[in-house]
Each structure stands twice: as structure tokens, then as C-alpha cells.
N, C-alpha and C positions, 0 to 999 in steps of 0.2 A: 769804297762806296758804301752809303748809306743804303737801309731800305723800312720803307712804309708800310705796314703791313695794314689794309683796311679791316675791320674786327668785327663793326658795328651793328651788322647786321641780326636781325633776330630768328633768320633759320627757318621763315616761317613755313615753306615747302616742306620741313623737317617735323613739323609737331603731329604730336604731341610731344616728340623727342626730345624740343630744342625750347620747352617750356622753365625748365627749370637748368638745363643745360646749355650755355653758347653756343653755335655752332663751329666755332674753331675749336671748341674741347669737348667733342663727341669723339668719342674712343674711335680708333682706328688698330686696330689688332692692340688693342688695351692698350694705346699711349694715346695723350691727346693726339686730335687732328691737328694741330698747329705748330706742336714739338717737329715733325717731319718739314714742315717748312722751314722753322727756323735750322735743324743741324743740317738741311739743303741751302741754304743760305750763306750758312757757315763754312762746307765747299769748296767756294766759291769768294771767300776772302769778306763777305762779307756780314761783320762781326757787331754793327750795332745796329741795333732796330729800335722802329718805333712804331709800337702799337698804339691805332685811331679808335676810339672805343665810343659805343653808347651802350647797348646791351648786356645786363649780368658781365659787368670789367669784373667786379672780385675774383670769380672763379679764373677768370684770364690771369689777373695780377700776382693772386697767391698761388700759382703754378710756377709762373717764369719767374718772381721775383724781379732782381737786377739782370737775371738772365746768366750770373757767377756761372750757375750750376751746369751752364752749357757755353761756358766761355764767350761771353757774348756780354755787351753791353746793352740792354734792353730799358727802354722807357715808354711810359705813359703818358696820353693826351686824349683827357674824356672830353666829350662834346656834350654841352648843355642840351640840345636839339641834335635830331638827325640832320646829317648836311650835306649828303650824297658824297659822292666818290670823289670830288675836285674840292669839294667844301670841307672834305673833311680832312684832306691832305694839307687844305690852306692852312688849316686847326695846327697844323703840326709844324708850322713853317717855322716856329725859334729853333726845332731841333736841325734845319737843315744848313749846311755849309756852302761853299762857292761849287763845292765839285756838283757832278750830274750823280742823281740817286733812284733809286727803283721801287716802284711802287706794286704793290701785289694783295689783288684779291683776294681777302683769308676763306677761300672754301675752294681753292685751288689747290692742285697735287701733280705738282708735274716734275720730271726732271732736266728741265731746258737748262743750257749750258750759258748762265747769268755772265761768265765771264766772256763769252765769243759774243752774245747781244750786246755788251757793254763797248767789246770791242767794234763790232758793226756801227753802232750808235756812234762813236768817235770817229770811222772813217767815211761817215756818209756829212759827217759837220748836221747831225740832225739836232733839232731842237727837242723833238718830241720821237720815239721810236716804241710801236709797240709788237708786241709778240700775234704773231699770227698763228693758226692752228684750222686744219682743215678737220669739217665734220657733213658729217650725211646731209642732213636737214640745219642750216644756215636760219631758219624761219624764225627758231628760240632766240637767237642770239643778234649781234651787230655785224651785219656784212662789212668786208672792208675791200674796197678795189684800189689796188696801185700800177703803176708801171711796170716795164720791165728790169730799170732798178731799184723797184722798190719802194720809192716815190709815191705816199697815200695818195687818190684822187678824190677816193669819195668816200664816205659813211653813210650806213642805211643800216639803223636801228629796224629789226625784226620784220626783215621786208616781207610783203607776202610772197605763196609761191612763185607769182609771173614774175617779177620783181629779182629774182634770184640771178644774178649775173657770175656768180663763183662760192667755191665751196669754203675759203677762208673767211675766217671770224676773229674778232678783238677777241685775244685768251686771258684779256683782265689783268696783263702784267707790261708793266710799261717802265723805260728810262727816261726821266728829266731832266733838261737842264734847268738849276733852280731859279732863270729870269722867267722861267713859266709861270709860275706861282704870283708873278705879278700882274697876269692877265685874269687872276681868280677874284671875285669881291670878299670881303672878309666878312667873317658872321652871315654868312650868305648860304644857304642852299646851290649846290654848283653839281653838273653832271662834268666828266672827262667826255664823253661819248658823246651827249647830245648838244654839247653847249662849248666846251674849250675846244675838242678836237677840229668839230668843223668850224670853230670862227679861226684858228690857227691855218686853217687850209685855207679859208677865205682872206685873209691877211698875208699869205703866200709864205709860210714861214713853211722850215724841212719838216716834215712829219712822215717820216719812214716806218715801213713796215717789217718785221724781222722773223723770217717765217727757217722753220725747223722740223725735223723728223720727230721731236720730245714727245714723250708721253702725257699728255693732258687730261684731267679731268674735273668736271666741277661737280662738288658732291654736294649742292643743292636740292636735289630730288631724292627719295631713297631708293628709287633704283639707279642710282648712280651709285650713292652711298656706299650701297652693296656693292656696286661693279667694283670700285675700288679694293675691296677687299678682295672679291674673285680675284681681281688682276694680282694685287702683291702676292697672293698665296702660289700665285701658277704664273709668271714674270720674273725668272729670281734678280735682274739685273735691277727691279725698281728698288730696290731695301741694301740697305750699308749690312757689310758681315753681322756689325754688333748687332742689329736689329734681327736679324735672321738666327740667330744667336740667340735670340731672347725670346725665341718660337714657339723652345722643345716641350712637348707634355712632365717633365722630369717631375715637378714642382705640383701635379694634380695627384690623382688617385682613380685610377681605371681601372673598373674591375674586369679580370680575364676573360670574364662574356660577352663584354661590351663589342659592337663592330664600329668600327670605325672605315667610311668610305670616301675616298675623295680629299681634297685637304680643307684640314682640320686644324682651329688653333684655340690650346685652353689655356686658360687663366690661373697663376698658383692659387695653389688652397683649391681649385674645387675638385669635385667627387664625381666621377661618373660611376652609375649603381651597377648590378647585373643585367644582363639583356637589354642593355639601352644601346639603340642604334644614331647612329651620325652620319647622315648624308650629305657630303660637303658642296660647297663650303658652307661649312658652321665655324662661328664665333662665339666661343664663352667666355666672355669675362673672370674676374679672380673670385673665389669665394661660392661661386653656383655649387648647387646642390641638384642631380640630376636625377631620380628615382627608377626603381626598376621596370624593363618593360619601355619607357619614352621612344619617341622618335622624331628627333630635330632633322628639319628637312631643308638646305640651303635658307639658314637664320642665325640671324645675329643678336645675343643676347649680351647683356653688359654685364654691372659686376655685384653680387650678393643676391641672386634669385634663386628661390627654390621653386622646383619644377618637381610635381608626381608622381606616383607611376600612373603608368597607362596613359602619359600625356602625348598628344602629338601635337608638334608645331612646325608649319610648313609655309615658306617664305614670309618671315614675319620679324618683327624687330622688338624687342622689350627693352624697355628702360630699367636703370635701378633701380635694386629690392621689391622686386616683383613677388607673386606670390602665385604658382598654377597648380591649383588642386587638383587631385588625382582625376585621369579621363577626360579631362577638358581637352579642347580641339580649336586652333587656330589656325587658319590660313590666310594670309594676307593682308595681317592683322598687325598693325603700331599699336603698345601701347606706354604712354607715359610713365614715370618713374611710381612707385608704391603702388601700385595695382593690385586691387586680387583675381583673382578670375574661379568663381567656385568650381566644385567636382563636377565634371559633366556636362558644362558650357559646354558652346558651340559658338565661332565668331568665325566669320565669312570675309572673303576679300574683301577691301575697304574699310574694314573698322578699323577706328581707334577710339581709341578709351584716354579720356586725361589722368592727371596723374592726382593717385590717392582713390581714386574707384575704387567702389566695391561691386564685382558684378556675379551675379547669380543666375541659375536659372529659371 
């Protein structure tokens, strides 16, 4: 089995973050986000992929390569224009073959078992099968109501509260058969959700639904973002040995005063100073520089920022090569990649800063 992985997107719930960074390769415990999908994929037997791109592809391209590096045959298909989720899968249609193949939203993180959906998808004779995932508040997302076997009946993109008939939602990961793609127009702007699935249910064609216990998440918002990280650090079953493996502080420099609470995951090469505390989860990237005195408070920082002393930063996210001069203070504060923030700021929930500030006080 093939799979589609869609890329395009520009992350925008994510910026400043996702300004100069894609958001399938926004660090996830210092690997891209999109490396965990592909060697989840891989799994799962399934070894070639194809990434749909329109936004900042280099940074996507000169990671995966040919995809060698992770045994995998990986290719490209940029999009002149955005072309939504159906349009952009249409984009990709020379790489697909006669079998049924899987498509998957790149800002998804889940570990759903591709090969027991692939198998459902063949025993239901579905045309169309997508992954279902129950969540609290259905409002964000696409309702999907089916039978009792499974059988979609209806779609209802972002229903209001009254509106709510069940707590399952599209998880953005679906199996095709590839005469789908013949119901797509070419060079066309095309929704899966608003536009193929329900004229397929109105044309009476199988469109099942394939619902599971897996772990789901979309790290679209940053507080999700973050949950993901909370979750892999205290979840040990979501992460392969080797990744868990590639955890250990070994590779930093910690000085014996340092406290460390709650889990914590650093990056080789950096320095945590004396009296610098970590209240987890905290994220540091490779290369940070941590001064004496700080206090990182459930945040995630990336990789070559030097941080002060007497800094505290407390639910907050920094992009690369940042800069927080001594006594500066962040709470719930993004900001973009090169930043400075002078000695003795003070930023309040909701900032962000783009990237290449200079801010003082």
C-alpha cells in the first residue's frame, strides 16, 4: 500500500512558529514532526510515500530526500496553487497504482493500526473508508454519523452545539480505492469532506467509517502542540525503543544544582547552568544555552537559544536562535525564530513576537 501524505498547509494556527518552518517539521522531541509519521508508516509495510506540498517543500525535501535514509521510497508533488485536500491528492495521481492507498493529514500523530483499517476497508468492499476518532467537543471538527456497521450516512462539517448527534469525527486519515480520484476535477480546488465524501454517499457508493481505540492528535493549535509532547514523555507505549533511546540527557551538560521536575527532554550540546530549574514538561532543543538561576516552566524551546540568568519562562514556545536576556519574563508567549527579547521584559499571555524582533523594554 501506497500513502499520501498532505504537507501543504501553512501551519497558520502555529505562528509565528510556522513562519519560516513547515509544519510537518516543527520539532517534536527534536525530530521533525513528520519523521514519526513516516517510520509509523513504515510499521505497517507501508514503504513509499508521497508528499502533496505547497508551503516552504525545501525544508520537507532536503530532510526526507528519496526517503533511503529511512528505508522508504519517498517522492514529490508540488502544487502551483493551493488545492485543498481532494485536489491535492488529484495532483499526485501519476504516483498512484490500481491497489487501494492511504491518505493522511500531515499534522496528525496517531498510532492507529494502518494495517487492520486496510484490512476492514477490504472486508466491507468500501470505496471510500475513513478513520474515526471520538473527542469531547465535535464543534472544531467534521461530525461523521454511520450505521451499526459502519456504513457513513451523513457528514456535518463543524456542526453547532444543537446540531451535535455523536462524539465521532473524520481523523483526516482515509483509504481509497484509486477509481476515486476519477470523481476529483483536475487542476481544480476539491474538499474530501465537503465536496467528494458527501456527493459519494449521495451517488450511494460504500463509504465506511473505521473507528478504534488509537491515540490521535492534531497538533494544529499549540496547545495541542504541546499536549503531544506531555503525552510522549508520560505514554511510554506511543514512541519505538529507538526513539526513547534517543531521550537520555547523556549528550547535554547539567550542572549538579540544576533541579530537574517532572519529565524533561534536552537536546545534545546544550548546558543547563547552576540553579536553573525545570518544571516539566520542558523541551530543549540541541545547542541551548541555559544561564544561572532560570526557570523553564512547562515550555518548549527549540534548538540554539540562549537564555539568561534570572530568566523565567512559563508556558511558552521559542523558535530558533532566539536570544532572552537576563530577567526577562514570558508567560504564554510564541515567539518566532531569531528573536531577542532584552533584560527585563516582561510578555504576557498571548504574545507573539515574529521572527527577527528586537524587543526591549
Amino acid at each position: 500500500m501506497k500513502a499520501v501524505i498532505l504537507v501543504g498547509g501553512k501551519g497558520t494556527r502555529l505562528l509565528p512558529l510556522t513562519c519560516n518552518t513547515p509544519k510537518p517539521m516543527v520539532p517534536v522531541l527534536n525530530r521533525p514532526f513528520m519523521e514519526y509519521v513516516v517510520r509509523h508508516l513504515g510499521e505497517h509495510k507501508v514503504n513509499d510515500i508521497v508528499m502533496a506540498m505547497n508551503y516552504l517543500p525545501q525544508a520537507i525535501e532536503s530532510y526526507f530526500g528519496d526517503g533511503g535514509k529511512f528505508a522508504k521510497h519517498i517522492y514529490y508533488c508540488m502544487e502551483s496553487s493551493p488545492m485543498d485536500t481532494a485536489g491535492a491528492v488529484k495532483n499526485t495521481e501519476r504516483y498512484i497504482d490500481r491497489d487501494a492507498f492511504i491518505v493522511l493529514n500531515g499534522d496528525i500523530f496517531t498510532d492507529l493500526d494502518f494495517t487492520d483499517m486496510l484490512r476492514y476497508h477490504r472486508e466491507k468492499k468500501a470505496k471510500v473508508t475513513i478513520a474515526l476518532t471520538p473527542v469531547p467537543d465535535p464543534t472544531n471538527y467534521g461530525l461523521i454519523e454511520t450505521t451499526p456497521s459502519g456504513r457513513i450516512t451523513r457528514f456535518l462539517e463543524k456542526p453547532k452545539p444543537e446540531e451535535v448527534t455523536t462524539d465521532m469525527i473524520n481523523a483526516g486519515i482515509y483509504i481509497l480505492e484509486p477509481e476515486v480520484l476519477d470523481w476529483i476535477p483536475k487542476d481544480t480546488p476539491w474538499s474530501f469532506e465537503r465536496k467528494l465524501f458527501p456527493m459519494l454517499l449521495e451517488r450511494g457508493e460504500p463509504v465506511y467509517g473505521y473507528s478504534s481505540d488509537a491515540y490521535w492528535i492534531d497538533i494544529g493549535r499549540p496547545e495541542k502542540y504541546f499536549q503531544l509532547h506531555r503525552d510522549l514523555l508520560t505514554i511510554s507505549n506511543l514512541l519505538s525503543s529507538e526513539i526513547q533511546a534517543s531521550l537520555g540527557r547523556e549528550a547535554a551538560r547539567i550542572h549538579p544544582s540544576a533541579k530537574i521536575n517532572g519529565p524533561v527532554a534536552i537536546g545534545a550540546g546544550s548546558e543547563i547552568g547552576p540553579g536553573v530549574t525545570l518544571n516539566g514538561p520542558v523541551i530543549i532543543g540541541p545547542g541551548c544555552v541555559i544561564k544561572e538561576g532560570s526557570v523553564l516552566d512547562e515550555s518548549l524551546i527549540w534548538q540554539n537559544i540562549q537564555i539568561g540568568v534570572d530568566v523565567n519562562l512559563k508556558k511558552s514556545f521559542i523558535a530558533d536562535s532566539c536570544l532572552l536576556n537576563d530577567r526577562s519574563s514570558l508567560e504564554g508567549t510564541i515567539l518566532g525564530d531569531h528573536v531577542t527579547i532584552g533584560s527585563g521584559l516582561k510578555l504576557g499571555a498571548g504574545s507573539k513576537v515574529w521572527p527577527g524582533t528586537v524587543v526591549n523594554p
